[in-house]
C-alpha positions in Angstrom: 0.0 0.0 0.0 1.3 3.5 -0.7 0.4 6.8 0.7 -1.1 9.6 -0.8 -2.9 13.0 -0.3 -5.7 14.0 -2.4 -6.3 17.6 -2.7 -9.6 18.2 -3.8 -11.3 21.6 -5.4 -14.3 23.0 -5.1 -15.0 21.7 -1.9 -16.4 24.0 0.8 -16.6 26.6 -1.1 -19.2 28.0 -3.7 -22.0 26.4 -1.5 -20.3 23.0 -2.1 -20.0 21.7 1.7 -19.2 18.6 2.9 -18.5 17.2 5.9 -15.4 15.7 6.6 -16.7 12.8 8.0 -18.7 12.1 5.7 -16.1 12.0 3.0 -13.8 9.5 4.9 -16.6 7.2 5.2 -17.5 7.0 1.6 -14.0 6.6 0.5 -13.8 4.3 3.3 -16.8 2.1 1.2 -14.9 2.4 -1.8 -11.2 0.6 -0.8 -9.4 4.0 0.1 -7.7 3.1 3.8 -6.8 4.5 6.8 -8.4 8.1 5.3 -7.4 10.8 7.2 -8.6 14.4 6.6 -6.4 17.4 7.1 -7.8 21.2 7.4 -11.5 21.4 6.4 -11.1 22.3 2.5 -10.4 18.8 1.0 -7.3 17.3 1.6 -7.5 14.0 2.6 -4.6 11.3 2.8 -5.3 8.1 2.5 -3.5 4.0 1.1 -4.3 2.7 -1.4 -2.3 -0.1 -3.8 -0.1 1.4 -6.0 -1.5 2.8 -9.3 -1.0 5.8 -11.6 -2.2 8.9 -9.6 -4.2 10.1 -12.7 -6.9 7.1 -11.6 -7.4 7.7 -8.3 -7.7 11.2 -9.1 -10.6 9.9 -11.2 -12.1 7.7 -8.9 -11.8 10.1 -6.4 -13.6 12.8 -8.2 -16.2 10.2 -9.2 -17.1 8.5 -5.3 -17.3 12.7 -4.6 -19.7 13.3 -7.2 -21.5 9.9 -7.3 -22.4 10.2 -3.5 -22.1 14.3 -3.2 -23.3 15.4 -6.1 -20.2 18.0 -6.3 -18.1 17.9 -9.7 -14.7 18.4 -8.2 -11.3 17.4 -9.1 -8.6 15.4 -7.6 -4.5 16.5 -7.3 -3.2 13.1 -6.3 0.8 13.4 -4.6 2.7 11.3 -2.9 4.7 12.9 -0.2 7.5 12.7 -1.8 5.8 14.8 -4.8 4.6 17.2 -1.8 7.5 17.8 -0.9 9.4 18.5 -4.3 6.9 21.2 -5.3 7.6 23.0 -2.3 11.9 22.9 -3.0 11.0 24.0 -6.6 9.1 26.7 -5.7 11.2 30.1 -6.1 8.7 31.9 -4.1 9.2 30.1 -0.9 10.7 32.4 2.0 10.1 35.2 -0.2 7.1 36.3 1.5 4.5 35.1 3.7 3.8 31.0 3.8 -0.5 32.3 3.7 0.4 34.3 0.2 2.4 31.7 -1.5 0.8 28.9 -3.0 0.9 25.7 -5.5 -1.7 25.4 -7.7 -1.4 21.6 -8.5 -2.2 20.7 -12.0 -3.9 17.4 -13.9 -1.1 17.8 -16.1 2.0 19.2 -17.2 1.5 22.7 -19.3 3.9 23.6 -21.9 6.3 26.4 -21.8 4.1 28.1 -24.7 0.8 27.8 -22.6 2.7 29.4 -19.4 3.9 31.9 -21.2 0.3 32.7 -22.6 -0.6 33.0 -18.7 1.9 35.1 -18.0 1.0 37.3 -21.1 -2.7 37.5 -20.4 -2.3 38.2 -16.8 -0.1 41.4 -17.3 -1.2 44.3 -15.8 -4.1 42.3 -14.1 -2.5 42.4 -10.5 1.3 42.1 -8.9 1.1 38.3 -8.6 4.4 36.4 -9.7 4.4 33.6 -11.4 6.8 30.5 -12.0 6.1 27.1 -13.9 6.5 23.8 -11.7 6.1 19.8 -11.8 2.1 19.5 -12.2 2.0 22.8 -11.1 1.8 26.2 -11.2 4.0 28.4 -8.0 2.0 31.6 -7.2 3.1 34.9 -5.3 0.1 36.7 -4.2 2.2 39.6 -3.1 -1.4 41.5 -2.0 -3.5 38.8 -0.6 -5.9 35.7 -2.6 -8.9 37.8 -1.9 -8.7 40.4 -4.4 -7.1 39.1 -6.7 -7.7 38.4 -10.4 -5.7 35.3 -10.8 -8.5 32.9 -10.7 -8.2 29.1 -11.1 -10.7 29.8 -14.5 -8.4 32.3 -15.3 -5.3 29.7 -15.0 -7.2 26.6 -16.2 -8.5 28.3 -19.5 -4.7 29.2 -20.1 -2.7 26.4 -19.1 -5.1 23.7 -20.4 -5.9 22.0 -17.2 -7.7 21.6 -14.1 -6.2 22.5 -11.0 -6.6 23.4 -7.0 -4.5 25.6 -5.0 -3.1 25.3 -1.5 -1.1 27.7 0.3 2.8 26.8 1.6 1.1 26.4 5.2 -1.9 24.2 4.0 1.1 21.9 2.0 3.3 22.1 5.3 0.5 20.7 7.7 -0.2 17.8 4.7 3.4 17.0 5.0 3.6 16.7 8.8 0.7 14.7 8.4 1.8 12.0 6.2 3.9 11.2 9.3 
């Protein structure tokens, strides 16, 4: 059995709640074990026998739907793969752990589609950007709130579906896996 974390959009938020509990047990009912939720917002870790994390990311996204009725998506990682993300990130230390985030990706984006992000999101807001592994680093030098730099924004760009989670979020997941 390996470990993984599951990050999950779209989930208690937009009027999509969902009760932690709730979640473990119906993962539970479909072979993920010893599920574990960490923060309120989605991420859950969980074993499960070794397998590409592009289908449990599917069947993830399917028991949530199926049982939920909430279309969300899945960012499967090892913690291995946490843990990369966050040493590739050029962002981290350079500001506060809240403001700088990962937004993990289904897939990888070329350097033509980042570079059509970058290009479309000039003069939208002071954000910095930076291309990672299944991912996209973000410095939201003025707070998430306000900003501009949605995930629609980022998907419709880059080509893929995604979730974001800030360097704190990712550090509690990590100390987790533990």
């Amino acid at each position: 059995m390996t470990r993984y974390v599951a990050l999950l959009g779209s989930i208690n938020v937009g009027g999509n709640r969902l009760k932690m509990a709730d979640l473990r047990e119906a993962l539970e009912r479909e072979d993920f074990e010893s599920v574990e939720t960490v923060v309120a917002s989605g991420n859950v870790l969980f074993d499960h026998d070794e397998r590409p994390s592009d289908g449990l990311a599917e069947k993830l996204a399917w028991v949530v739907g199926d049982r939920f009725g909430i279309d969300t998506f899945a960012a499967v990682r090892t913690k291995t793969e946490l843990e990369q993300v966050l040493a590739e990130s050029p962002f981290a230390g350079a500001s506060e752990d809240k403001l700088v985030h990962v937004h993990f990706l289904a897939g990888q984006p070329t350097r033509a589609q980042f570079d059509r992000l970058v290009a479309d999101h000039a003069g939208r807001g002071s954000e910095k950007l930076a291309p990672g592994t299944r991912a996209l680093h973000i410095d939201f030098t003025d707070g998430v709130a306000g900003s501009k730099l949605t995930s629609t924004f980022i998907e419709r760009r880059l080509g893929y579906k995604g979730t974001a989670r800030n360097f704190r979020s990712i550090a509690r997941i990590i100390e987790k896996f533990a």
